[in-house]
PDB file of N, CA, C, O and CB in Angstrom:
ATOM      1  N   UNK A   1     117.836 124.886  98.305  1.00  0.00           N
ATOM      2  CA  UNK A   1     117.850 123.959  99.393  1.00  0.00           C
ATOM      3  C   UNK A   1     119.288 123.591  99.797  1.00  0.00           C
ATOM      4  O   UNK A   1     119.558 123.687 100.995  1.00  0.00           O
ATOM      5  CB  UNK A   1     117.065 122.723  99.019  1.00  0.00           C
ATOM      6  N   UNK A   2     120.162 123.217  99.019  1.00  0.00           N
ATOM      7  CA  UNK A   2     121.656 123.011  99.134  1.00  0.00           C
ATOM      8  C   UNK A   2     122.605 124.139  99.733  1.00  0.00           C
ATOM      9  O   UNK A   2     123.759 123.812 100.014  1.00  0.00           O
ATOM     10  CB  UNK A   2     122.139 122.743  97.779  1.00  0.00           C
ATOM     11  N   UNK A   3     122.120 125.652  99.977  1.00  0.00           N
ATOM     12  CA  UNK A   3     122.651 126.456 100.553  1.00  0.00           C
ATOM     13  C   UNK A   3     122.342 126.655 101.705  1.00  0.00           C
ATOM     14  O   UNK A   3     122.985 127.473 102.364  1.00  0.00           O
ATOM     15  CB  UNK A   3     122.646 127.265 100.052  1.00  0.00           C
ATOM     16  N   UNK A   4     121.439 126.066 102.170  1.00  0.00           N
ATOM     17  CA  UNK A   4     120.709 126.162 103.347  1.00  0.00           C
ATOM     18  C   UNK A   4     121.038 124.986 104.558  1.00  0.00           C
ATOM     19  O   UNK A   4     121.113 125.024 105.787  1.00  0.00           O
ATOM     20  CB  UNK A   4     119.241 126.112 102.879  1.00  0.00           C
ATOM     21  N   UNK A   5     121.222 123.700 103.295  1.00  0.00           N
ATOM     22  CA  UNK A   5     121.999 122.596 104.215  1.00  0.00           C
ATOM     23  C   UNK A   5     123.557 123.146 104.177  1.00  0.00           C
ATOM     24  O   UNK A   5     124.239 123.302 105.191  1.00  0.00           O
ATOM     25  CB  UNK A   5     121.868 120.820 103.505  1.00  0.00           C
ATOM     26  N   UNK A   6     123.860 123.329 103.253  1.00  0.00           N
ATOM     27  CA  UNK A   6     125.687 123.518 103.149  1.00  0.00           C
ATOM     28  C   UNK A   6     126.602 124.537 105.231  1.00  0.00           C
ATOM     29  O   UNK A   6     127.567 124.419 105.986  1.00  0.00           O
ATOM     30  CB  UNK A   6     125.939 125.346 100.981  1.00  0.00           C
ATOM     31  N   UNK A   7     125.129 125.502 105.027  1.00  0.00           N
ATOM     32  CA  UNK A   7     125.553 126.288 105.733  1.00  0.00           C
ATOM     33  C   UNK A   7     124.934 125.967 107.433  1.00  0.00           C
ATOM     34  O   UNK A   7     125.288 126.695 108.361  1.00  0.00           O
ATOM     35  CB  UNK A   7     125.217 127.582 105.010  1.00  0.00           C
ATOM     36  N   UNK A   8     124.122 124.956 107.608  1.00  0.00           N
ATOM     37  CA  UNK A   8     123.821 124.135 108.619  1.00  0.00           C
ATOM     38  C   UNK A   8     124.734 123.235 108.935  1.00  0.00           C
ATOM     39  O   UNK A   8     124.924 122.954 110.118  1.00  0.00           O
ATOM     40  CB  UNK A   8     122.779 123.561 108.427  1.00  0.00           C
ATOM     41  N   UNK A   9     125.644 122.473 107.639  1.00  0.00           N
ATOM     42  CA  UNK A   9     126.333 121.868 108.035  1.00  0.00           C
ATOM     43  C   UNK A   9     127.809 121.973 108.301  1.00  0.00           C
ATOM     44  O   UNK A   9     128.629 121.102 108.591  1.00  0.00           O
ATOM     45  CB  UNK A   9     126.043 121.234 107.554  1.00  0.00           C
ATOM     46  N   UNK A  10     127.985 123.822 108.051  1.00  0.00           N
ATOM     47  CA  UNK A  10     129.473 124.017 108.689  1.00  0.00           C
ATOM     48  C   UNK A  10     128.900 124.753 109.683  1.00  0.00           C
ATOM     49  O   UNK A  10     129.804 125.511 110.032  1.00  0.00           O
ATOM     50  CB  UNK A  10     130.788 124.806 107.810  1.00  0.00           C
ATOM     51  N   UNK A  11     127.899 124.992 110.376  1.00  0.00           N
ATOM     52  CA  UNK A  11     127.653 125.530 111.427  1.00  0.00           C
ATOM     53  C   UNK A  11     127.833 123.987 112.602  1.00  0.00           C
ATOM     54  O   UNK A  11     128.459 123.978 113.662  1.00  0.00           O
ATOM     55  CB  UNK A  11     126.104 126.391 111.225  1.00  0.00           C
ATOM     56  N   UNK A  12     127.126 122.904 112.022  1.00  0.00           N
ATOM     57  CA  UNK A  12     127.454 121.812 112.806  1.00  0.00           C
ATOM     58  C   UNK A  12     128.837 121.552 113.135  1.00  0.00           C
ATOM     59  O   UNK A  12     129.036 121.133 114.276  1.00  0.00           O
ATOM     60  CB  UNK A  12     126.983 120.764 112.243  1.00  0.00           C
ATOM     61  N   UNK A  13     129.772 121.701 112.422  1.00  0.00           N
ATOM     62  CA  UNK A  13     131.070 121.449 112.249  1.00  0.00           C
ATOM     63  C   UNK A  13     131.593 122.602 112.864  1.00  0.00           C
ATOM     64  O   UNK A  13     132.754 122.217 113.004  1.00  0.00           O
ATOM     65  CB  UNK A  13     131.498 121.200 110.869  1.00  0.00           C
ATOM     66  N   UNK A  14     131.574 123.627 113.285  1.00  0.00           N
ATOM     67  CA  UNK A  14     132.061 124.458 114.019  1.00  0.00           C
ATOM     68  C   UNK A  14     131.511 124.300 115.318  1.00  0.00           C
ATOM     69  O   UNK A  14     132.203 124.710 116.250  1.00  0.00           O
ATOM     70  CB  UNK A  14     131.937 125.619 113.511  1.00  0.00           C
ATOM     71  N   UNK A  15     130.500 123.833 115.550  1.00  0.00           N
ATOM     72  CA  UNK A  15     130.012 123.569 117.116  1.00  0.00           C
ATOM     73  C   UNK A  15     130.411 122.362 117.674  1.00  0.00           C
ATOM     74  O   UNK A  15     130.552 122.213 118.888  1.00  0.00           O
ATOM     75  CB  UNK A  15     128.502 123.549 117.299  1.00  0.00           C
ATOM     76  N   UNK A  16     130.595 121.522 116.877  1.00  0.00           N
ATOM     77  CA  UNK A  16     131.316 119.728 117.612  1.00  0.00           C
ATOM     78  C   UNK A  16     132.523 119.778 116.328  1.00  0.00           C
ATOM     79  O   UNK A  16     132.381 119.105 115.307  1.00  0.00           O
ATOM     80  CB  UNK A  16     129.751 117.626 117.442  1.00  0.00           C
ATOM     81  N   UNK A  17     133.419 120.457 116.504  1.00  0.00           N
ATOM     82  CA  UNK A  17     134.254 120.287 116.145  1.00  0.00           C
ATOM     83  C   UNK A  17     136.119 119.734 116.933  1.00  0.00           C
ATOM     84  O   UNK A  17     137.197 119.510 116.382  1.00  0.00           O
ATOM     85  CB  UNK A  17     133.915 121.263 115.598  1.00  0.00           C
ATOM     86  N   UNK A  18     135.606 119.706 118.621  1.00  0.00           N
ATOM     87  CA  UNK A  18     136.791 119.095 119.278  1.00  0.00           C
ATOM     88  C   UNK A  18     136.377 118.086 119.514  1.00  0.00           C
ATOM     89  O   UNK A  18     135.231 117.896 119.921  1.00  0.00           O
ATOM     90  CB  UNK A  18     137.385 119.616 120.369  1.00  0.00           C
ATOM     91  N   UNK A  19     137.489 116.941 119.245  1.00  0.00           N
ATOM     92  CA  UNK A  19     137.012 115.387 119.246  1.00  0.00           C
ATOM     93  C   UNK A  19     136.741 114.775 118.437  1.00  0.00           C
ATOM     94  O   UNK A  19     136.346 115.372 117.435  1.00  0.00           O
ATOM     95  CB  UNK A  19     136.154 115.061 119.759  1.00  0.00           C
ATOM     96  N   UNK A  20     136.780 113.576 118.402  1.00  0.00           N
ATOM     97  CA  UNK A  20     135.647 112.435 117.455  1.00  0.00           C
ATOM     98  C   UNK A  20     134.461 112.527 118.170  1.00  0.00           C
ATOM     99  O   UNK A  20     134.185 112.439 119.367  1.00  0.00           O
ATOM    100  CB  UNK A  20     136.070 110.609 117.381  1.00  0.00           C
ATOM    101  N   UNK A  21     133.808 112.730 117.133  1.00  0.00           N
ATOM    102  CA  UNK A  21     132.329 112.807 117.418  1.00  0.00           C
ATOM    103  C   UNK A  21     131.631 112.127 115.928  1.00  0.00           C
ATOM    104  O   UNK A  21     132.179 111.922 114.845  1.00  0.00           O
ATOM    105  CB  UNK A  21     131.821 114.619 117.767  1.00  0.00           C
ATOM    106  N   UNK A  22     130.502 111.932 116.277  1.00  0.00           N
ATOM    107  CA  UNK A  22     129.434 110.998 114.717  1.00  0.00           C
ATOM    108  C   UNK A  22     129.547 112.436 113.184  1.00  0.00           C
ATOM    109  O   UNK A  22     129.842 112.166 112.020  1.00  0.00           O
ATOM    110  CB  UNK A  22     126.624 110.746 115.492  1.00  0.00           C
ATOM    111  N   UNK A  23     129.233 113.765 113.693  1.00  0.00           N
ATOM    112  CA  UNK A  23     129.724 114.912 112.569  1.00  0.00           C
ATOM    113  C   UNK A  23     130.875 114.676 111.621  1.00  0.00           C
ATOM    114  O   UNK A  23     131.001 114.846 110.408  1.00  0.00           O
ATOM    115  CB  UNK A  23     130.168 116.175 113.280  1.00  0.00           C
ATOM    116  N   UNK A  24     131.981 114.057 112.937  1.00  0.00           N
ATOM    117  CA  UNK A  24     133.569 114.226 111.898  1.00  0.00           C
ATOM    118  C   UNK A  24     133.528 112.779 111.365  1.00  0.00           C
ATOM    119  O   UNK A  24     133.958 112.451 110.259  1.00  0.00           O
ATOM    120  CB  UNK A  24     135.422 114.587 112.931  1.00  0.00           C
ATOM    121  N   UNK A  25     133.127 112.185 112.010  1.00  0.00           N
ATOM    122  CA  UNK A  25     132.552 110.488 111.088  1.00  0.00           C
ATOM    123  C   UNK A  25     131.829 110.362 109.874  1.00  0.00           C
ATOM    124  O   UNK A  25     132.121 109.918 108.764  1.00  0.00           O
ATOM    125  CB  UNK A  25     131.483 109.611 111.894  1.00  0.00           C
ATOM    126  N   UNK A  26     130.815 110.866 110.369  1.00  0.00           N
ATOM    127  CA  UNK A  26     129.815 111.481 109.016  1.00  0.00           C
ATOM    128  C   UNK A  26     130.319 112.594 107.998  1.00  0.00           C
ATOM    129  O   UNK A  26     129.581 112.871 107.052  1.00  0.00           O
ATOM    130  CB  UNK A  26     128.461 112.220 109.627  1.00  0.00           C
ATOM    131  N   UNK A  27     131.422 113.185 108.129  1.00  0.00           N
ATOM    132  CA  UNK A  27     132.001 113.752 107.069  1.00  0.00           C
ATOM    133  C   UNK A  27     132.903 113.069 106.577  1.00  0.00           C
ATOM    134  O   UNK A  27     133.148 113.359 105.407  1.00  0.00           O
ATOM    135  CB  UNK A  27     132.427 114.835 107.261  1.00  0.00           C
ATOM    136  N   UNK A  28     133.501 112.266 107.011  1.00  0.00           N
ATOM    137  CA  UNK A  28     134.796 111.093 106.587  1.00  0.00           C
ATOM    138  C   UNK A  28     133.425 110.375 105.850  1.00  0.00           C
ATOM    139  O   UNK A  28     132.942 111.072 104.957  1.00  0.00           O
ATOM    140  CB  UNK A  28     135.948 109.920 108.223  1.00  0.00           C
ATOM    141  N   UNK A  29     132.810 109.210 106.084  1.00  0.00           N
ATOM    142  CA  UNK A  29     131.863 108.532 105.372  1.00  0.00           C
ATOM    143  C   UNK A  29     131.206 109.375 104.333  1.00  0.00           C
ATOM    144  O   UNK A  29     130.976 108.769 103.286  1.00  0.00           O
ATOM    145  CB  UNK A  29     130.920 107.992 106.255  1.00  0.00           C
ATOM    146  N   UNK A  30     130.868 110.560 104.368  1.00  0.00           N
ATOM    147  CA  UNK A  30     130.148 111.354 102.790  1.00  0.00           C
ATOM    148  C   UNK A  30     131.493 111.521 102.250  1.00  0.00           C
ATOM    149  O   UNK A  30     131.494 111.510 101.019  1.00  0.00           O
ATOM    150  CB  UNK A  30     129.108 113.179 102.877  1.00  0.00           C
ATOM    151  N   UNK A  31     132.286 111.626 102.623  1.00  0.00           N
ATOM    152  CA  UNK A  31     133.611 111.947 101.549  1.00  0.00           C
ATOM    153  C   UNK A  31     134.446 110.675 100.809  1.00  0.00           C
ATOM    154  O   UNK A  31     135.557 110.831 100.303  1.00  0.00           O
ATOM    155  CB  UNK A  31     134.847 112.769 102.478  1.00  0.00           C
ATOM    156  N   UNK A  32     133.882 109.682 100.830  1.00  0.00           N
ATOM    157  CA  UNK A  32     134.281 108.500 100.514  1.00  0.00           C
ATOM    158  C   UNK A  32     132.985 107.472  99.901  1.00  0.00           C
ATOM    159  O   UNK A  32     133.175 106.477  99.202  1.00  0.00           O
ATOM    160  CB  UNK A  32     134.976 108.004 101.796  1.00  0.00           C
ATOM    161  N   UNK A  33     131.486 108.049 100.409  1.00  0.00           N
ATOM    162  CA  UNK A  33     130.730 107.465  99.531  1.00  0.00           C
ATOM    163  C   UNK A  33     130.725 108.618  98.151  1.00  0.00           C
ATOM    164  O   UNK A  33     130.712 108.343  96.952  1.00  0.00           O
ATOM    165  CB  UNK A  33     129.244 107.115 100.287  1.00  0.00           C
ATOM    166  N   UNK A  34     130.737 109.807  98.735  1.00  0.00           N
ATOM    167  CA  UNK A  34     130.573 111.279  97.294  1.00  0.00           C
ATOM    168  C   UNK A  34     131.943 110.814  96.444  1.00  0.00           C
ATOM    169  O   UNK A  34     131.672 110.552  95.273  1.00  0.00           O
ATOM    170  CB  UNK A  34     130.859 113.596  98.066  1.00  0.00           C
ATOM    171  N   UNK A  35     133.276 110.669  96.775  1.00  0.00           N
ATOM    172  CA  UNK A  35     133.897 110.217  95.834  1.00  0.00           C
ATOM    173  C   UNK A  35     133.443 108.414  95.144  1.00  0.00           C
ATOM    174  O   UNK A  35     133.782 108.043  94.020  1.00  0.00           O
ATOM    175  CB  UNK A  35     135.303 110.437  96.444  1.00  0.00           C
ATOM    176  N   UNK A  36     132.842 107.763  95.888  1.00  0.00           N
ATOM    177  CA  UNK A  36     132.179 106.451  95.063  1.00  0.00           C
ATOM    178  C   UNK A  36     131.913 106.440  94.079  1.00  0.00           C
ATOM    179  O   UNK A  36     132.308 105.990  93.004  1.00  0.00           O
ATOM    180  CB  UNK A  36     131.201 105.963  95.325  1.00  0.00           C
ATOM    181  N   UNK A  37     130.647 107.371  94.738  1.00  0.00           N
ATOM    182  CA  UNK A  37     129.593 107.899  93.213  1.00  0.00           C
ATOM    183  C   UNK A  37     129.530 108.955  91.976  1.00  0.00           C
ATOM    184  O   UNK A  37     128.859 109.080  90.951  1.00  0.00           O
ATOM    185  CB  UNK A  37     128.471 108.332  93.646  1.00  0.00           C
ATOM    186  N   UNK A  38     130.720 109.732  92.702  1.00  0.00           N
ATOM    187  CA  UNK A  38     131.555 110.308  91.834  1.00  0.00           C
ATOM    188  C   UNK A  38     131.808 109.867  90.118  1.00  0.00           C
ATOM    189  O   UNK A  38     131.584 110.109  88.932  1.00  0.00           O
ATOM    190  CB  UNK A  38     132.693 110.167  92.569  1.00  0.00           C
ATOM    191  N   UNK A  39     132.638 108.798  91.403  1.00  0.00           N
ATOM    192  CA  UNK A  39     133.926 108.066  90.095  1.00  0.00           C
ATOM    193  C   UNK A  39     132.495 106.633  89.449  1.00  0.00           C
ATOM    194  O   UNK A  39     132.970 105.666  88.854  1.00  0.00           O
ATOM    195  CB  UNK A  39     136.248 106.850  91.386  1.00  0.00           C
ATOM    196  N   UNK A  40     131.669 106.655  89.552  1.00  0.00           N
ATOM    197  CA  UNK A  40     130.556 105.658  88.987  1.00  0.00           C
ATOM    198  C   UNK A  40     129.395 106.775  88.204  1.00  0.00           C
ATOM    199  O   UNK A  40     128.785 106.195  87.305  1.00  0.00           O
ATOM    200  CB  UNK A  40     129.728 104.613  90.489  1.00  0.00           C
ATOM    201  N   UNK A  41     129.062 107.983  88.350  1.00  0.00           N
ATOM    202  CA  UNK A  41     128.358 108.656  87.711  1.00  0.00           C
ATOM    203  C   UNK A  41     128.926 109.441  86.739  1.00  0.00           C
ATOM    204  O   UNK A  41     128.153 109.948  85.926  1.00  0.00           O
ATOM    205  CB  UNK A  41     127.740 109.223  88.417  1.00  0.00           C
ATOM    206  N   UNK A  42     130.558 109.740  86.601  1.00  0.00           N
ATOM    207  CA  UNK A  42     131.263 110.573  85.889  1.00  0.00           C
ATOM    208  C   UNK A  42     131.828 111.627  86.637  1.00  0.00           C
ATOM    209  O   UNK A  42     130.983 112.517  86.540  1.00  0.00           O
ATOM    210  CB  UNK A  42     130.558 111.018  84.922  1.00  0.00           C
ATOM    211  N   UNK A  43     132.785 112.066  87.345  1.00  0.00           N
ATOM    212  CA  UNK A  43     133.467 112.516  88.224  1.00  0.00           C
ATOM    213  C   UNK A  43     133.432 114.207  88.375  1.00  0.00           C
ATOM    214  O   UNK A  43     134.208 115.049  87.924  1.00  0.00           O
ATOM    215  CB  UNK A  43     134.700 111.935  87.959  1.00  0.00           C
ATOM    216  N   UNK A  44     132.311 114.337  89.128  1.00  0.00           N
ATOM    217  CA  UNK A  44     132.144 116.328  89.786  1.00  0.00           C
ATOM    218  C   UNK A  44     132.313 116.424  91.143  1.00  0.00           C
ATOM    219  O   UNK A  44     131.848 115.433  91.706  1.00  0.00           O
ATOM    220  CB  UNK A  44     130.421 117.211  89.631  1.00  0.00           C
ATOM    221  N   UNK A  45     132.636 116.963  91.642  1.00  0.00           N
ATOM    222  CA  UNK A  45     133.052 117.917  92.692  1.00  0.00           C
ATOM    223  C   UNK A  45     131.754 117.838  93.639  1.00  0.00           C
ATOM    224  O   UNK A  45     131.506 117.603  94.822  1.00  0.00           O
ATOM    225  CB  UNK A  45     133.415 119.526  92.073  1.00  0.00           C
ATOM    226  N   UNK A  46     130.968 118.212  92.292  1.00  0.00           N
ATOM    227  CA  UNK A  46     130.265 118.831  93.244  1.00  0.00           C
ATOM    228  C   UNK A  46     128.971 117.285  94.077  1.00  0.00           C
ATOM    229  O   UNK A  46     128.104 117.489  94.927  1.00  0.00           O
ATOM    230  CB  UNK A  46     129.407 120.396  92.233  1.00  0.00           C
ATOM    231  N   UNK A  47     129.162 116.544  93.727  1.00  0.00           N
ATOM    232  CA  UNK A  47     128.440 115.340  93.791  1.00  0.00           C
ATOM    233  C   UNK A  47     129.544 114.729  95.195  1.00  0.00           C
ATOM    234  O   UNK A  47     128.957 114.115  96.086  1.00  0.00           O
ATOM    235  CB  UNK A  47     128.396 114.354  92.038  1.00  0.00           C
ATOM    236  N   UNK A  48     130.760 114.880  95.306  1.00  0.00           N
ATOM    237  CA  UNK A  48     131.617 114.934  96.553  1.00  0.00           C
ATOM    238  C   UNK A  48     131.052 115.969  97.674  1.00  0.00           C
ATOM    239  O   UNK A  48     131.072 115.733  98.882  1.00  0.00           O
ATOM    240  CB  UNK A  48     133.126 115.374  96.122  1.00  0.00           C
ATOM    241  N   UNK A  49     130.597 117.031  97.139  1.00  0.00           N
ATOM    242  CA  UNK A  49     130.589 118.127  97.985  1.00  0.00           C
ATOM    243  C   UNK A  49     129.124 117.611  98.846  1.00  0.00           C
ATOM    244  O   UNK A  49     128.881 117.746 100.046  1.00  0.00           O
ATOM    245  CB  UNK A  49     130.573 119.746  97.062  1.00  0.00           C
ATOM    246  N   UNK A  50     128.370 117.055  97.893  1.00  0.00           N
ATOM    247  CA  UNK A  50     126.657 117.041  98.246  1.00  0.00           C
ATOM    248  C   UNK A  50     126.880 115.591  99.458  1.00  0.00           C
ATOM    249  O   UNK A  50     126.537 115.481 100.635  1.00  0.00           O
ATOM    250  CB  UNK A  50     125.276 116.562  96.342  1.00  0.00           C
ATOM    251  N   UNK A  51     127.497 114.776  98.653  1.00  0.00           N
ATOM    252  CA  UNK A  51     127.566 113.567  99.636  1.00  0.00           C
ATOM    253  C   UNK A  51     128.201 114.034 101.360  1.00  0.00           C
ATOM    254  O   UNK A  51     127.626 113.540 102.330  1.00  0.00           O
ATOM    255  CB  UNK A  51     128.744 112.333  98.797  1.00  0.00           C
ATOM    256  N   UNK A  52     129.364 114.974 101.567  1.00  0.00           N
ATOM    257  CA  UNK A  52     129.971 115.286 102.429  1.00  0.00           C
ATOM    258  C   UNK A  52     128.898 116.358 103.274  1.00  0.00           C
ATOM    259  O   UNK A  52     129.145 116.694 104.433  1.00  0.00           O
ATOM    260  CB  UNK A  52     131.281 115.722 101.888  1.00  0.00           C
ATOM    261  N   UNK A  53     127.983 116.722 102.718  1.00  0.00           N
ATOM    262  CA  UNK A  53     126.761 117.581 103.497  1.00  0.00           C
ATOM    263  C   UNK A  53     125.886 116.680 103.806  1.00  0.00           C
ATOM    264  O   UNK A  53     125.044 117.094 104.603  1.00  0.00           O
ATOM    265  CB  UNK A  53     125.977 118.732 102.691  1.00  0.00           C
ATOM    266  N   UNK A  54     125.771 115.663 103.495  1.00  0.00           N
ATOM    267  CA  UNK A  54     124.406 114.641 103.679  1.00  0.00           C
ATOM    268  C   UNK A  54     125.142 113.471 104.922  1.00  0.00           C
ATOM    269  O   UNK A  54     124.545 112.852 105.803  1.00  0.00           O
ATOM    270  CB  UNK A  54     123.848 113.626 101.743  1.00  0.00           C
ATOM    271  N   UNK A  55     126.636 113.468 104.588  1.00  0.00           N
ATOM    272  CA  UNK A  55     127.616 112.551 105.522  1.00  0.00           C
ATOM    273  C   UNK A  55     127.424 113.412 107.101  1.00  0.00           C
ATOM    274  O   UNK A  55     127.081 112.902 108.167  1.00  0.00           O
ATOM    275  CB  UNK A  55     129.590 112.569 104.810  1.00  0.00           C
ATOM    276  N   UNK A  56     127.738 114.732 106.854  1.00  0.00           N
ATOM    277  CA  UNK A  56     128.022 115.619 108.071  1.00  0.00           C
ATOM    278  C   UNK A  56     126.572 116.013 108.883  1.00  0.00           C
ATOM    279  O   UNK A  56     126.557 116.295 110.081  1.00  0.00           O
ATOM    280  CB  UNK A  56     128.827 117.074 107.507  1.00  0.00           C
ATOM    281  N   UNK A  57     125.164 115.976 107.882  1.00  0.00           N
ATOM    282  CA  UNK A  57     124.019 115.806 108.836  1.00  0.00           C
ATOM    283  C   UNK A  57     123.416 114.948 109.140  1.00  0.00           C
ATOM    284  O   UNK A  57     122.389 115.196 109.772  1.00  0.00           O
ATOM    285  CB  UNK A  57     123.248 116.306 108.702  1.00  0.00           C
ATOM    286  N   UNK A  58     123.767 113.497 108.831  1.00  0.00           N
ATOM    287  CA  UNK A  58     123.322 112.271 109.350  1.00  0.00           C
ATOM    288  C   UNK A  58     124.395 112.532 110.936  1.00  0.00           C
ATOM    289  O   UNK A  58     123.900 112.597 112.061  1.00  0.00           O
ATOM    290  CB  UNK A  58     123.701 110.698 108.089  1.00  0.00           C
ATOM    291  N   UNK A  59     125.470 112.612 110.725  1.00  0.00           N
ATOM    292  CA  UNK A  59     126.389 112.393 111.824  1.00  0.00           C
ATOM    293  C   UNK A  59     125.588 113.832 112.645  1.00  0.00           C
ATOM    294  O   UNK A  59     125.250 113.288 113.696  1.00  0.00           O
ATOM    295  CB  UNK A  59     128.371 112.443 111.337  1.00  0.00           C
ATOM    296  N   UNK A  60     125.289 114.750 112.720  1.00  0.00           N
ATOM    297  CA  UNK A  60     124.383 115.805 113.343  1.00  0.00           C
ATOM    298  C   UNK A  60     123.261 115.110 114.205  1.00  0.00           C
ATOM    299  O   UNK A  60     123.185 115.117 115.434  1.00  0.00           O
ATOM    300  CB  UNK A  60     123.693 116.733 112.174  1.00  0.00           C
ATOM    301  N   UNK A  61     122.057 114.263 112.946  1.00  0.00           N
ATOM    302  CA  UNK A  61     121.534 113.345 113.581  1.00  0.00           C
ATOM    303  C   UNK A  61     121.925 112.708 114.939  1.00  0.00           C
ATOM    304  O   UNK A  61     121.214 112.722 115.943  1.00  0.00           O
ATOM    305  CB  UNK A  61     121.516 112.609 112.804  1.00  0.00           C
ATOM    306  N   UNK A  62     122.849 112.287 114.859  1.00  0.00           N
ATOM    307  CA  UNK A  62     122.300 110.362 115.446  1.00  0.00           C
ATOM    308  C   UNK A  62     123.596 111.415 116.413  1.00  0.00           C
ATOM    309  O   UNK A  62     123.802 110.614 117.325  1.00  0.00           O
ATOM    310  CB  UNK A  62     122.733 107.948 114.140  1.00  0.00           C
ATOM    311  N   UNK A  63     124.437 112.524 116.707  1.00  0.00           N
ATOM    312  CA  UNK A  63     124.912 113.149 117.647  1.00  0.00           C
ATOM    313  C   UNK A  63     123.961 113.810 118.279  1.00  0.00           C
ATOM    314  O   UNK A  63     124.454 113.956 119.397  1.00  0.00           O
ATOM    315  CB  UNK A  63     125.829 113.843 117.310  1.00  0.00           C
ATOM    316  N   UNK A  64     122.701 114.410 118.297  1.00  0.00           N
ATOM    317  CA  UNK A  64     121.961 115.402 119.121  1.00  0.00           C
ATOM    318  C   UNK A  64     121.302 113.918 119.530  1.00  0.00           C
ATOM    319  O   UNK A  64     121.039 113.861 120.731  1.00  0.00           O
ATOM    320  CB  UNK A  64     120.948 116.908 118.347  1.00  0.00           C
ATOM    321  N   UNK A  65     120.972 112.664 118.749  1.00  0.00           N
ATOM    322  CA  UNK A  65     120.261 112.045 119.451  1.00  0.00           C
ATOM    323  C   UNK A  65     120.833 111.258 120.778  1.00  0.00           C
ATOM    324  O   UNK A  65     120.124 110.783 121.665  1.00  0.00           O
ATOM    325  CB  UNK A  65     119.704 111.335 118.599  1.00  0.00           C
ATOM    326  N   UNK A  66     122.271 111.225 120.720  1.00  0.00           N
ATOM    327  CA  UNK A  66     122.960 110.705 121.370  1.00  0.00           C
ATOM    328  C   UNK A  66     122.876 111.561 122.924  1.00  0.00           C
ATOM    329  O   UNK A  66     122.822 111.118 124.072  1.00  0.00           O
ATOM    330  CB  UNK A  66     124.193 110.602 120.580  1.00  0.00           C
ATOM    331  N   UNK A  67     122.895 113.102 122.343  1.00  0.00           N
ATOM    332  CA  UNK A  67     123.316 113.826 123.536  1.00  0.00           C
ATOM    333  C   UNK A  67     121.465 113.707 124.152  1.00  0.00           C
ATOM    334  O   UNK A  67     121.457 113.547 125.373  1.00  0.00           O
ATOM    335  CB  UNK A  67     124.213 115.739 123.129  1.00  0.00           C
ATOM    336  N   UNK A  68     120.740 113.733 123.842  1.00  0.00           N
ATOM    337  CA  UNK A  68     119.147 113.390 123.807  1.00  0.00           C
ATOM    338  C   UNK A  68     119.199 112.436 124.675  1.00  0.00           C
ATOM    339  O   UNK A  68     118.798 112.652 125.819  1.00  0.00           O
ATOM    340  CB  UNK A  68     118.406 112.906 122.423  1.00  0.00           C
ATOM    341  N   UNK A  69     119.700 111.200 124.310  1.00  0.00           N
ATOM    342  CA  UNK A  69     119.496 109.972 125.060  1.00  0.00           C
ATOM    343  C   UNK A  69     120.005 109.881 126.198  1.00  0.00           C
ATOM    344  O   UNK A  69     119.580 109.170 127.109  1.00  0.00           O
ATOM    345  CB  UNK A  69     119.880 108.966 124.495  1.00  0.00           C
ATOM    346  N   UNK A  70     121.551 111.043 126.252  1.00  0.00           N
ATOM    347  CA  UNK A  70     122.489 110.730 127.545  1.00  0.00           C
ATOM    348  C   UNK A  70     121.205 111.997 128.520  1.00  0.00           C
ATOM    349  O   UNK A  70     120.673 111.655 129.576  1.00  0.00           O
ATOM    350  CB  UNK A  70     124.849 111.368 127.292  1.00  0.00           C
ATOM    351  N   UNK A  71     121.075 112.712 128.179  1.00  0.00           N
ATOM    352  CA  UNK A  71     120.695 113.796 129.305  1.00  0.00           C
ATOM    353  C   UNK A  71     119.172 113.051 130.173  1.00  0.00           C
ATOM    354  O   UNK A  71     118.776 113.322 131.307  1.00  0.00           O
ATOM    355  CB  UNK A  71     120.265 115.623 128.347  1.00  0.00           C
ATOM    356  N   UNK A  72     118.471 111.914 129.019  1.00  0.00           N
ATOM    357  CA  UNK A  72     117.300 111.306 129.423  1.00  0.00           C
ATOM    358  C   UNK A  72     117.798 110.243 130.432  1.00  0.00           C
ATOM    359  O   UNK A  72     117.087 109.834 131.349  1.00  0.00           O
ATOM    360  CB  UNK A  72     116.471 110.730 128.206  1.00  0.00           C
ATOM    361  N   UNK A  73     118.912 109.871 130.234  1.00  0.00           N
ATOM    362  CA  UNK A  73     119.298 108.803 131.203  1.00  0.00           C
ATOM    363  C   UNK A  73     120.006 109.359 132.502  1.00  0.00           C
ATOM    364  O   UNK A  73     120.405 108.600 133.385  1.00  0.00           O
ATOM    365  CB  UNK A  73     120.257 107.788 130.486  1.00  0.00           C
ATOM    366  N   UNK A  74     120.118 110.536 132.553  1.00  0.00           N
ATOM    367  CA  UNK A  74     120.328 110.791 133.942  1.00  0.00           C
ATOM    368  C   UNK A  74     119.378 111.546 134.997  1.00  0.00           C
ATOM    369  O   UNK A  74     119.576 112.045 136.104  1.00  0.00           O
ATOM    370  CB  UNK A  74     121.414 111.426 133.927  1.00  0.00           C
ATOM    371  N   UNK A  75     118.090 111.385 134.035  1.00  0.00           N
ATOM    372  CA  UNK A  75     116.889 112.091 134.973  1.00  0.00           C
ATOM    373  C   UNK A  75     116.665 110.396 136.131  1.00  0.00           C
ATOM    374  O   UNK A  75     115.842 110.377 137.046  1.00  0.00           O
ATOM    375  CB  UNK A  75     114.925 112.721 133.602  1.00  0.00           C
TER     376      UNK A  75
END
């Protein structure tokens, strides 16, 4: 399951990757809660890595819903 998000979520990151957008937000926020819980569960990588995939498809989220909401508001 984790290879499947990992690689959804640098595909996200290569498609909204000019700008601030909620993706590059949501990867700043998983990279700062994954180091949290990191440094509170005993410190892996890979528990950084998981948080920064879960940071980068929430920000995926609430960006397609955004672009969702703008295209509904100009019908």
């Amino acid at each position: 399951m984790w290879p499947a998000l990992t690689i959804l979520a640098v595909l996200s990151l290569a498609i909204f990757w000019r700008g601030p957008n909620a993706v590059g937000g949501g990867m700043t926020l998983g990279f700062i809660g994954g180091l949290i819980t990191a440094f509170v569960k005993g410190f892996a990588w890979v528990i950084v890595g998981k948080g920064v995939i879960i940071g980068i498809l929430t920000g995926l989220f609430f960006e397609l819903v955004f672009i969702a909401t703008k295209r509904r508001n100009r019908r």
